[in-house]
Phi, psi and omega in degrees: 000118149302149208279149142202142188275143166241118209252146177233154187262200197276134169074347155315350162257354160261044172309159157101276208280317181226141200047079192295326185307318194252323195256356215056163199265353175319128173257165163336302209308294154329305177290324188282007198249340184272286147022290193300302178296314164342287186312300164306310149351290207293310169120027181247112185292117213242134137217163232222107218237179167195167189192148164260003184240112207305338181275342165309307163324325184268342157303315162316275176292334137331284170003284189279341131352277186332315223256030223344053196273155162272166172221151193234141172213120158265076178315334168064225186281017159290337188309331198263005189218333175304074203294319187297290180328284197291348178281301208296293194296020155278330177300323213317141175278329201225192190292171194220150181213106144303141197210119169260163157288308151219189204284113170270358149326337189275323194286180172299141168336304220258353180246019151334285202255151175230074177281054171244283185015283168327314154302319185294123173301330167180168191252137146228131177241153139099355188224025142080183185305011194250353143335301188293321165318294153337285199306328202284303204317295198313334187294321171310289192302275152018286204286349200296321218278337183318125193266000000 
């Protein structure tokens, strides 16, 4: 079974609670438990972390570097400033699945840009926990082509 982290960035842990209009009422608690099961679906050991601290985050990923693990990441607002962040994840060894809750193209001028994008095997946005979902299937798939 493959390992893959799934990592969330800062006020991620209060989905369920803030701004309910934009995020839905789903909480983090929820995603990882959706998350979970996905994986076993898939054959894939999910494990499922969030922070408010950006160098933890880079402790993670570094990690999943080290460790060639894939990642599925909600940079949440690290996504639009994070220069260390988007450096750490350039290391990556194994597939990167960047992932929002909604489209932030839809959102304010300033949640536009990402600088992770780049770095990233690919992005899904914009479809809610399901977002999440998503990002493992692509990962399952990826790693299925890996010879």
């Amino acid at each position: 079974m493959s390992r893959v982290l799934v990592l969330n960035g800062p006020n991620l842990r209060r989905l369920g609670v803030r701004e309910p209009d934009v995020y839905g009422t789903t909480t983090l608690d929820d995603i990882a438990a959706m998350c979970r099961d996905t994986g076993r679906r898939l054959g894939l050991s999910v494990e499922f972390r969030q922070t408010d601290d950006e160098a933890e985050m880079l402790r993670w990923v570094h990690e999943a570097a080290d460790d060639r693990v894939p990642l599925v990441v909600n940079p949440a607002a690290f996504t639009h400033y994070s220069y260390a962040l988007r450096d750490a994840l350039a290391q990556r060894t194994a597939p990167l699945v960047e992932v929002h809750i909604t489209n932030p193209a839809t959102r304010e001028e300033f949640r536009h840009t990402s600088v992770v994008a780049g770095v990233a095997t690919g992005t899904i946005a914009g479809f809610g926990a399901m977002s999440y979902v998503l990002a493992l299937q692509a990962i399952a798939e990826l790693l299925a082509e890996k010879p």
